[in-house]
C-alpha positions in Angstrom: -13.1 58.2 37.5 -14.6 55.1 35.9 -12.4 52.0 35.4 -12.2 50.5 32.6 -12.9 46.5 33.2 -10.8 44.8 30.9 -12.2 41.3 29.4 -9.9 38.1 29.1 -8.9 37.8 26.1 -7.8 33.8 25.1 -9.7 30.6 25.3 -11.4 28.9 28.4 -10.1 25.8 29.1 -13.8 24.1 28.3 -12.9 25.3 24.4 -9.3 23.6 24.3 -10.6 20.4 25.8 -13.1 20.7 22.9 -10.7 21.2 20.3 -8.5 18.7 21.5 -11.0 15.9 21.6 -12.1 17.4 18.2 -9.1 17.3 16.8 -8.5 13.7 18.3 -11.4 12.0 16.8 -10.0 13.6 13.2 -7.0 12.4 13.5 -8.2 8.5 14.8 -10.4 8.7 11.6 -7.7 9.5 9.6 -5.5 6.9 11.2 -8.4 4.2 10.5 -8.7 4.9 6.7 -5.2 5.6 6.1 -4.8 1.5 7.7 -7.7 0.7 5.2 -6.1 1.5 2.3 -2.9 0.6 3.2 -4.8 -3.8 3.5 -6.6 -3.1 0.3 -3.2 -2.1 -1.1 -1.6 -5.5 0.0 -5.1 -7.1 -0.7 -4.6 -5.9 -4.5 -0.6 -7.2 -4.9 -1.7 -10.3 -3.3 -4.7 -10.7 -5.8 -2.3 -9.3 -8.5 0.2 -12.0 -8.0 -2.5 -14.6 -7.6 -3.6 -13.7 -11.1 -0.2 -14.0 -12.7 0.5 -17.2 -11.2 -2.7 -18.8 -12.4 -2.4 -17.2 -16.0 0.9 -18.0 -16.2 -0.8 -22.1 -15.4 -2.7 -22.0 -18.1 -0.6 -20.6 -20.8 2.1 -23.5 -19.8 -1.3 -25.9 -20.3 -2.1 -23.8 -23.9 1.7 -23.8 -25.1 2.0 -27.7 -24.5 2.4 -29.7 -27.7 0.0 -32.6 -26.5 -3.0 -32.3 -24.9 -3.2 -32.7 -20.8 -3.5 -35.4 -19.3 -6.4 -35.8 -17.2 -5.6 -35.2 -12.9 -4.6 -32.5 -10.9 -0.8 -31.1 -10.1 0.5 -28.5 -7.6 2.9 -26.3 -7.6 4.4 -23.2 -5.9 4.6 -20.0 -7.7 6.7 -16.6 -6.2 5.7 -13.5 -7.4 7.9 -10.9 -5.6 7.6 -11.5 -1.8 4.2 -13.6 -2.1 4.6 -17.5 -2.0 1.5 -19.0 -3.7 0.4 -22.7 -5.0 -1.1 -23.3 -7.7 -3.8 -26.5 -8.2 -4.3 -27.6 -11.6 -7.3 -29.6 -12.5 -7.7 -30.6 -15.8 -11.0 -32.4 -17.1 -12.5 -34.1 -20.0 -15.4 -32.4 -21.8 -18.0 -34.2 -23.9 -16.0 -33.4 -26.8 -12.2 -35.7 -26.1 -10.2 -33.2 -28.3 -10.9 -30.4 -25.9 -9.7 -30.1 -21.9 -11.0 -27.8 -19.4 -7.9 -26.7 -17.0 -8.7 -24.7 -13.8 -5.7 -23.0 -12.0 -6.8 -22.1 -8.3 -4.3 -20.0 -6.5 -4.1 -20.1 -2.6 -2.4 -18.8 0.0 -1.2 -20.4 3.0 -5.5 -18.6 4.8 -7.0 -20.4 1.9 -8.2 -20.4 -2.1 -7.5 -16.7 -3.4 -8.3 -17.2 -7.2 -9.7 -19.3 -10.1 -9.5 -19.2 -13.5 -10.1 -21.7 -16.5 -9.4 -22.2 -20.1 -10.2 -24.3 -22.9 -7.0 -26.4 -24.5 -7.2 -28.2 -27.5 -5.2 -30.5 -29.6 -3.1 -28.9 -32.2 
């Protein structure tokens, strides 16, 4: 009478180390984009706000009934939870019934935006 020799049936213990280190290099791949696009999402509201702050600099320089005076002012701007200064520079040009005005937004790390307009007398 011949025996039938059974085979294990299952995994080695080689294969589930396998998987599991597998399976843990997926999931700190996942874990390092996931953390990437959660900065560029606070990269983009802090840009955001930056851009608000700055446009709403210039509009207050284009809505002003005289024309700026020459110099440079600061001043804070909050936009939601981010607290942001604003520098104003306002030049001559070579033409004196125009102003350039630059708004540069930082941050408490450093410069985040610029933007500039053109104001003239009205």
């Amino acid at each position: 009478m011949h025996r039938k020799r059974r085979h294990a049936t299952g995994f080695t213990l080689i294969e589930v180390l396998v998987a599991l280190a597998i399976l843990a290099l997926a999931l700190v791949a996942l874990s390092q984009g996931s953390s990437a696009l959660i900065r560029l999402n606070e990269r983009q509201a802090l840009l955001t706000a930056a851009q608000l702050c700055a446009d709403n600099a210039l509009v207050q320089a284009r809505l002003a009934r005289t024309l700026p005076a020459v110099g440079d002012a600061t001043s804070d701007c909050v936009q939601g939870p981010q607290r942001l200064q604003v520098l104003v520079q306002v030049r001559t040009t070579p033409n004196p019934s125009f102003r350039r005005v630059d708004a540069e937004v930082r941050d408490s790390f450093g410069p985040l935006l610029r933007a500039s307009t053109v104001v003239g007398r009205t």
